[in-house]
C-alpha distance (Angstrom), angle and dihedral (degrees) to the residues before:
residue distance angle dihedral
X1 . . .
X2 3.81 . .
X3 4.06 105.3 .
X4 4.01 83.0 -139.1
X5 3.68 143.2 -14.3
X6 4.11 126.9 -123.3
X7 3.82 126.8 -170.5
X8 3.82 119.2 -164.9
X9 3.81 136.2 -160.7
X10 3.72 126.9 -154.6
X11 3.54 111.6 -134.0
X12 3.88 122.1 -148.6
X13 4.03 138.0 -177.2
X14 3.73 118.3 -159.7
X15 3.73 95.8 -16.9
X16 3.76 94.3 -52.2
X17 4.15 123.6 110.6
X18 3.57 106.7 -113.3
X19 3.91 98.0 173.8
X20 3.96 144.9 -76.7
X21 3.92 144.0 -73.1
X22 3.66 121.0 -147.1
X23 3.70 126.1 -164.9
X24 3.83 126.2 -174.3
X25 3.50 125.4 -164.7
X26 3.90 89.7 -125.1
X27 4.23 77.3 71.7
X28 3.76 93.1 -110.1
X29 3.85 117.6 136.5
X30 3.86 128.2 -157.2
X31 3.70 115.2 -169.7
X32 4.07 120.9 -169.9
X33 3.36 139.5 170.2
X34 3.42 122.0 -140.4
X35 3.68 129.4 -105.6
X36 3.70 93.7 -125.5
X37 4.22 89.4 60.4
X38 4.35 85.4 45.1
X39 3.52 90.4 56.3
X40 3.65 95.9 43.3
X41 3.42 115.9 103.6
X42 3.81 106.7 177.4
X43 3.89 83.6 40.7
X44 4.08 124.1 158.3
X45 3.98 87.9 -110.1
X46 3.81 114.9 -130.1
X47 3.78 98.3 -154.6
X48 3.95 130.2 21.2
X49 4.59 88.1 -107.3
X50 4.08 82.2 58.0
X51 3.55 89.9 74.9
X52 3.70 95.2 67.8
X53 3.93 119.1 60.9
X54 3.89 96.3 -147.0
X55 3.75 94.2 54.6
X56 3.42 88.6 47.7
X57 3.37 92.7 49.4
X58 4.10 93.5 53.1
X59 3.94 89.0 51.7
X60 3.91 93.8 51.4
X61 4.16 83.5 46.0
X62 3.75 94.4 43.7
X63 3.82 107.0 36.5
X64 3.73 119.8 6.0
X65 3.09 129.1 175.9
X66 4.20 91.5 11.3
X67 3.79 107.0 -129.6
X68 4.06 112.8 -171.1
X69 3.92 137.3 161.9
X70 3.82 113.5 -106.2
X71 3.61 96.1 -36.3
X72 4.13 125.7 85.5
X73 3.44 123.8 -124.0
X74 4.23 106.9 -81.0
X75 3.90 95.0 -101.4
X76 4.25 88.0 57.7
X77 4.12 96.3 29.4
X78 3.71 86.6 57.2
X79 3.82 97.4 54.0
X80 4.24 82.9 66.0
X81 3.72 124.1 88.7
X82 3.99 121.7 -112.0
X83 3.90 130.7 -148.5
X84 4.09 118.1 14.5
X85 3.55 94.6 -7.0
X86 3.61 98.2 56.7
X87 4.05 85.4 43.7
X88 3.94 92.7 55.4
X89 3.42 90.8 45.2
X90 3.89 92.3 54.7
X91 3.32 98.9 39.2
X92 4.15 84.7 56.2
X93 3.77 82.4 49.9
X94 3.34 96.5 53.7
X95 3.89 82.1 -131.6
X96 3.78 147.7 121.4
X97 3.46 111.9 -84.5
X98 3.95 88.8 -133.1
X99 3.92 97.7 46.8
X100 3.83 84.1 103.0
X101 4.19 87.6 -179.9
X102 3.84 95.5 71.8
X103 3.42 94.7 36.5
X104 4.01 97.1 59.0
X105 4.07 82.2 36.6
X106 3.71 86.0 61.6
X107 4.09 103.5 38.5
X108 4.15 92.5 25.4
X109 4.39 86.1 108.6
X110 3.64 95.0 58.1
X111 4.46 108.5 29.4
X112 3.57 118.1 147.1
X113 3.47 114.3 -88.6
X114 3.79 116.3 23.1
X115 4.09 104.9 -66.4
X116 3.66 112.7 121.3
X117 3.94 127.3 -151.3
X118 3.73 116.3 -159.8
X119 3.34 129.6 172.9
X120 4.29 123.7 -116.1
X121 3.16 139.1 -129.0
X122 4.16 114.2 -113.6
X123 3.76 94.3 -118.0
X124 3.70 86.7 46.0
X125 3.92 103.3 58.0
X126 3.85 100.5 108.8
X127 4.59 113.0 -128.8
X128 3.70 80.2 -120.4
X129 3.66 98.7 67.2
X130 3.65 97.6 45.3
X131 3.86 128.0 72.5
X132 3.52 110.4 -143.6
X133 3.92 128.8 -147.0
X134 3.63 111.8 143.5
X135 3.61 136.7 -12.8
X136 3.70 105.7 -36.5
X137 3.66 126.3 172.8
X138 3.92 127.3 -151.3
X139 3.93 118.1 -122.8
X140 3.77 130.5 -177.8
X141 3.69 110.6 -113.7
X142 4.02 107.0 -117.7
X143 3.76 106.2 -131.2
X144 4.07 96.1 -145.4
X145 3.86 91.5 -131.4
X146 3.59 147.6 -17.8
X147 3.44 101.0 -107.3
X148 4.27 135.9 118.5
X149 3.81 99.3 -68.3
X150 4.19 114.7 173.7
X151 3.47 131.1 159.0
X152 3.78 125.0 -154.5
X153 3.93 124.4 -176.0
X154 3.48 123.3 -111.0
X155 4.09 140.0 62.0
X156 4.03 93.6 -96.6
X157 3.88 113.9 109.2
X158 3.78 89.9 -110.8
X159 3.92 133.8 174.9
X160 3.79 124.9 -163.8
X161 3.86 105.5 -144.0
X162 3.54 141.3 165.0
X163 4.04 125.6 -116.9
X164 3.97 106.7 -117.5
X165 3.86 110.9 -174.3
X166 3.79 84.7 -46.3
X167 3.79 94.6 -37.4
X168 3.64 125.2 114.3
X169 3.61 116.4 -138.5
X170 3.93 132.2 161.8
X171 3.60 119.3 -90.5
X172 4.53 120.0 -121.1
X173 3.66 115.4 -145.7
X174 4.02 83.8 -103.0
X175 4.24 84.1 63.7
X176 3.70 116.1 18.0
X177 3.62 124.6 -154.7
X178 4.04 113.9 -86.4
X179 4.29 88.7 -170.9
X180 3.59 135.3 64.1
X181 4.08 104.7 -139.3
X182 3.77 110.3 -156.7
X183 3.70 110.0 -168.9
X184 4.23 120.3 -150.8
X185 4.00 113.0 -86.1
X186 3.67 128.6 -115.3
X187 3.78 89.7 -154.0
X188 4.01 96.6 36.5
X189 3.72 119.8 57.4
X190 4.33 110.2 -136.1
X191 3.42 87.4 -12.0
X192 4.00 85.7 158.1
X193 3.66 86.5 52.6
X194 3.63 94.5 43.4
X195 3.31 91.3 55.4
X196 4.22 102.0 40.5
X197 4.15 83.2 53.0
X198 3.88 97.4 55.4
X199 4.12 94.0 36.8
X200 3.65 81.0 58.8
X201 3.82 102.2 40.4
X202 3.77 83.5 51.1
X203 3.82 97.5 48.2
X204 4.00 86.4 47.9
X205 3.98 90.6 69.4
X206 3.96 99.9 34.2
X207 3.75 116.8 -68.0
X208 3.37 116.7 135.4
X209 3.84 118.3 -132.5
X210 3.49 135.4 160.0
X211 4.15 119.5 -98.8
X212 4.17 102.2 -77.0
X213 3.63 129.2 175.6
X214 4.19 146.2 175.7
X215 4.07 99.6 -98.2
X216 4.20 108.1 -163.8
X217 3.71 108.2 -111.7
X218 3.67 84.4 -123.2
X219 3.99 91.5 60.6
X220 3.99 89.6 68.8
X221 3.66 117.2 90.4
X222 4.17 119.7 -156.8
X223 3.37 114.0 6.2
X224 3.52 117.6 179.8
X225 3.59 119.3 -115.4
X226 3.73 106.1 -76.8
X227 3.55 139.9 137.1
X228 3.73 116.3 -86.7
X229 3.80 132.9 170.9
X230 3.80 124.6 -137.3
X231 3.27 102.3 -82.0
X232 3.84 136.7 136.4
X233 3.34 105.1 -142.3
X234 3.88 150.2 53.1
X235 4.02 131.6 -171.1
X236 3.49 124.9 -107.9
X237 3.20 130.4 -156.2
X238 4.15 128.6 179.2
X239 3.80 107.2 -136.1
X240 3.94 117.0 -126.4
X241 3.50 94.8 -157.0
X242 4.23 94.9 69.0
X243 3.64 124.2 55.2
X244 3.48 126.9 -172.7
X245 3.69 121.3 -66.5
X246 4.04 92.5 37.3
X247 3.24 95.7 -73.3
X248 3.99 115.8 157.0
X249 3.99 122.7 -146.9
X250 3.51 117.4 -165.0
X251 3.97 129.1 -117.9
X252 3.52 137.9 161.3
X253 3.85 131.2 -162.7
X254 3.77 122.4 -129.9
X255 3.66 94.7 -108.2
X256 4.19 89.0 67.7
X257 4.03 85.1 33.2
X258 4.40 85.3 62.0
X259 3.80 95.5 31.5
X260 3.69 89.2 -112.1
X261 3.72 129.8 160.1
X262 3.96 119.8 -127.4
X263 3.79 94.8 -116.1
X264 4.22 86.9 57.8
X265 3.99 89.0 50.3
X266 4.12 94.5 120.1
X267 3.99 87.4 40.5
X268 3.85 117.5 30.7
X269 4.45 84.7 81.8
X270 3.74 148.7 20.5
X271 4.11 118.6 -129.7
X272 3.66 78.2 -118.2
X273 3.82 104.2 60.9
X274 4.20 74.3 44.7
X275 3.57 93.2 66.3
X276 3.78 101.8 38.8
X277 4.06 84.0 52.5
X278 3.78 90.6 59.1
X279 3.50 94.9 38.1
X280 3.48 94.0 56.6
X281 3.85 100.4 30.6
X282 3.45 108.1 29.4
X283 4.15 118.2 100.7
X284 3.75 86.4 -140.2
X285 3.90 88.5 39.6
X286 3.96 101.3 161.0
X287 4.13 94.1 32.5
X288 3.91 91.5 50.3
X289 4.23 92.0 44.8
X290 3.63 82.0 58.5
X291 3.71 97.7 45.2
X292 3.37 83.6 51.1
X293 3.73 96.3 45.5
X294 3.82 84.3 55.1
X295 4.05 97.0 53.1
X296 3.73 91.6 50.0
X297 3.87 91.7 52.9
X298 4.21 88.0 43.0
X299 3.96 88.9 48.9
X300 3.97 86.5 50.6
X301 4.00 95.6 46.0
X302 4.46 83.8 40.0
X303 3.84 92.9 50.1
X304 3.79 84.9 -128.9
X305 3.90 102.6 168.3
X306 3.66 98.0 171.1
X307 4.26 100.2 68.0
X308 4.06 86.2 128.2
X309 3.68 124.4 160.0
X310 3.72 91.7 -78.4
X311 3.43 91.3 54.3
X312 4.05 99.2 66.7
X313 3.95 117.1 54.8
X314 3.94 148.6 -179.0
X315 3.96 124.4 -127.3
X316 3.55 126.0 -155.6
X317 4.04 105.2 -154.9
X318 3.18 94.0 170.5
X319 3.51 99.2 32.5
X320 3.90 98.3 -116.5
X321 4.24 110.5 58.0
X322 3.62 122.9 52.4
X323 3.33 121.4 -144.3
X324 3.60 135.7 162.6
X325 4.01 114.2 -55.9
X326 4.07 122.5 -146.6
X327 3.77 118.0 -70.0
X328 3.84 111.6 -106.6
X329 4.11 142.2 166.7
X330 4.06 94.3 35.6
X331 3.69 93.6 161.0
X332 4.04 118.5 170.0
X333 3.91 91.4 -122.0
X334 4.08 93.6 177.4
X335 3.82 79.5 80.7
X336 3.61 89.1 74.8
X337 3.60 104.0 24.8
X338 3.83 101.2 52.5
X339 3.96 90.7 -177.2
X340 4.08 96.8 51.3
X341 3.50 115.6 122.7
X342 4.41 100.2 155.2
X343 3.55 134.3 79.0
X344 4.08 120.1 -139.7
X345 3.65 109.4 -89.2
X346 3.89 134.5 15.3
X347 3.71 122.0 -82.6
X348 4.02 110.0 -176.1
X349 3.76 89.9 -8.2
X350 3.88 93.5 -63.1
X351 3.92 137.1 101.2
X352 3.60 100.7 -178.2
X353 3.51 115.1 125.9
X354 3.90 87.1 -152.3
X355 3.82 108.8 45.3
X356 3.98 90.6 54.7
X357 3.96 112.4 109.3
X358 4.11 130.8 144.5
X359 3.16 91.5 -67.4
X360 3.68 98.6 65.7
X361 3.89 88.2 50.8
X362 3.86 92.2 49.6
X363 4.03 88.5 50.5
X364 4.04 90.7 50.3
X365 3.39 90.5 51.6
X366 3.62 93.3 47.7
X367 3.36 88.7 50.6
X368 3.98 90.8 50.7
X369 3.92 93.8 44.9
X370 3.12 88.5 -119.3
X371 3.87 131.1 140.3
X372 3.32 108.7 -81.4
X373 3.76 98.3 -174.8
X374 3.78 88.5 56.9
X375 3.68 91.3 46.6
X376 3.54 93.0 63.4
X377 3.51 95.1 39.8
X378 3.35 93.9 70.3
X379 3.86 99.4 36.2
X380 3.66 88.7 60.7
X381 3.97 83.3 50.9
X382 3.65 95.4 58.4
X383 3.83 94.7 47.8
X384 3.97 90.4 54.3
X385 3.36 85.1 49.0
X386 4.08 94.7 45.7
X387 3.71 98.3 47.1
X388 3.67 88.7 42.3
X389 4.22 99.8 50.7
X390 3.67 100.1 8.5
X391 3.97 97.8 84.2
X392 3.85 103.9 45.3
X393 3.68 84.8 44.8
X394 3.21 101.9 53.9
X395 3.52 97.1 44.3
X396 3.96 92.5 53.8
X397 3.88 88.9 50.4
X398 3.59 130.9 111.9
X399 3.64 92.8 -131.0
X400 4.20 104.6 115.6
X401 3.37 120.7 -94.2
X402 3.52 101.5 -124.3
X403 4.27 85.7 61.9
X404 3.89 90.2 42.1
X405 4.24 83.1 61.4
X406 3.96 93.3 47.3
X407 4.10 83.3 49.6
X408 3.56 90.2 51.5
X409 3.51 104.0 47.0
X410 3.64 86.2 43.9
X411 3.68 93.3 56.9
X412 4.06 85.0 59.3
X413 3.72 96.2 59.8
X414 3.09 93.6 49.3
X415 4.20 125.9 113.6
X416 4.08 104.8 -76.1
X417 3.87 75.6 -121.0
X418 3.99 97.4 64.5
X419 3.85 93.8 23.3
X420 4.10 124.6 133.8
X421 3.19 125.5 -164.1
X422 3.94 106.6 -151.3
X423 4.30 102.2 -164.4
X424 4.10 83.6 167.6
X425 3.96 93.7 78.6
């Protein structure tokens, strides 16, 4: 008798093999990728550090193949959801919530961005992939059914769906979902609202986001059996990483772009190492600094504490230069922590909400080598444009008015630099 078993699935990005997952029923996990991908130079690249031989070449020297306990390596771990969603999902399984294997067996046909996970045959699994100590015999994962299985990042109860004639339904691997479905919160009042209101206070002075809307709860078809307040409304979101006709664009978030695990998301980077990485990286490099220059100044002005590594990303439109992807879950998060006064990550070794003025932005982009006259420029822009729209706006929006006074009164403690005055109230 076999001392243990190991199932393996090959892992591919725009058609081409990128490499292999193993996962042994002792819990270990060996992922490699394939020599073909290595020796690829013009190769669809899995991970922003791909895109540069010698880093590549350090990871292959350093750590290859990647053998971990339960968890995936970063770059896969990150594609799973967090929180409730990872808990309904496991509870579906019938699995641990940390056996990280069966979980990307299970939601490997529909990840975000465009890598696929599927599972291989036993007389498939290359020697390469596997680590061998013992007798061990290969197994074909057993995908628990044959229904719509997705996973999207995050702790939100989320559901990736597709618009029908103005009907939300789930998505089958045949015809992923092109919308992110956010349902109301039992612990967050109007978070849908919340959220819709900022998105669009944040697209009024220059973000870009995707198209988002308010979908009627009664608009959604099949959800599963959760807990839901009474609420009319969910968030919708349209996903930038599927286009019409199924097809899948790539993207990665900055926790798989620094190899960092989901639980280190508000500590595994500074906003400034953020910046220099676009600057230097991005194929828009100067226009996406500034973007992002501009969505660190709206999180500020939105009291949006919770812009964490997962919360910025890369897309790959044309499947081999990163640049910087759409904004998306801006949420006004002061509304539910009364006391909050710091944004996710450090930006000129501060988090304070309160302290930042200018000068912080003229030191990040310092920092970043990256224009610092142009920085500004722009910043001053998008308070013009903020003191000028933001008021009336906000005051027309669906976002309760209870959250619309904690905005306001934040908006008054804020630096005289980022300050607005809202006489409308």
């Amino acid at each position: 008798m076999a001392d243990e078993t190991v199932a393996a699935l090959k892992l591919t990005l725009q058609g081409e093999l990128v490499g292999y997952v193993a996962g042994y029923s002792n819990g270990k996990n060996v992922f490699t990728l394939s020599p073909e991908y290595i020796q690829n130079e013009d190769r669809h690249p899995l991970t922003l550090s791909h895109t540069e031989p010698e880093a590549l070449a350090r990871q292959l020297a350093r750590r290859h193949p990647f053998i971990s306990s339960h968890r995936l390596h970063p770059v896969l771990s990150n594609l799973l959801p967090e929180g409730a969603l990872r808990d309904f999902l496991s509870q579906a399984m019938k699995v641990h919530r940390d056996n990280e294997f069966s979980l990307f067996s299970w939601l490997g046909r529909d990840l975000p961005g465009a890598l696929i996970a599927e599972p291989m045959e036993a007389a498939e699994i290359p020697s390469l992939a596997l680590q061998h100590h013992g007798k061990i015999e290969p197994v074909v994962i057993a995908v628990p059914d044959s229904r719509a299985h997705f996973s999207l990042a995050g702790i939100q109860m989320k559901f990736s769906m597709r618009d029908q004639d103005g009907r939300y339904i789930t998505g089958d691997p045949g015809k992923p979902g092109d919308w992110i479905i956010k349902t109301p919160s039992t612990v967050h009042p109007f978070l849908p609202l919340n959220e819709y209101t900022a998105m669009t206070l944040a697209k009024l002075v220059g973000v870009d986001i995707p198209e988002i809307k308010l979908i009627s709860m009664g608009d959604i078809e099949v959800l599963p059996n959760i807990n839901l307040p009474n609420e009319r409304f969910a968030y919708g979101i349209r996903r930038y990483d599927r286009l019409p006709g199924n097809q899948r664009i790539h993207s990665e978030d900055f926790a798989q772009i620094f190899f960092a695990y989901a639980h280190d998301k508000y500590l595994g980077a500074s906003y400034d190492q953020i910046g220099k990485l676009i600057y230097r990286n991005s194929l828009h490099g100067q226009r996406d600094a500034v973007q992002m220059a501009i969505r660190l100044l709206v999180n500020i002005l939105l009291a949006n504490g919770d812009a964490h590594l997962k919360n910025w990303s890369m897309i790959y439109r044309d499947g081999k230069h990163a640049e910087l992807s759409p904004a998306y879950d801006i949420v006004v998060t002061k509304a539910y922590i009364l006391d909050e006064a710091q944004y996710g990550l450090n930006m000129d070794k501060t988090r304070n909400w309160y302290d930042v003025s200018f000068g912080h932005f003229e030191r990040w982009a310092k920092y970043g080598d990256i224009p610092q006259r142009l920085v500004l420029t722009n910043l001053k822009a998008v308070m013009a444009k903020a003191r000028s729209l933001w008021p009336a706006a906000l005051k027309e929006s669906e976002m309760p008015e209870n959250q619309k006074t904690v905005l306001r009164s934040h908006w008054k403690r804020l630096h005289p630099d980022f300050r607005i005055e809202d006489t409308r109230a």
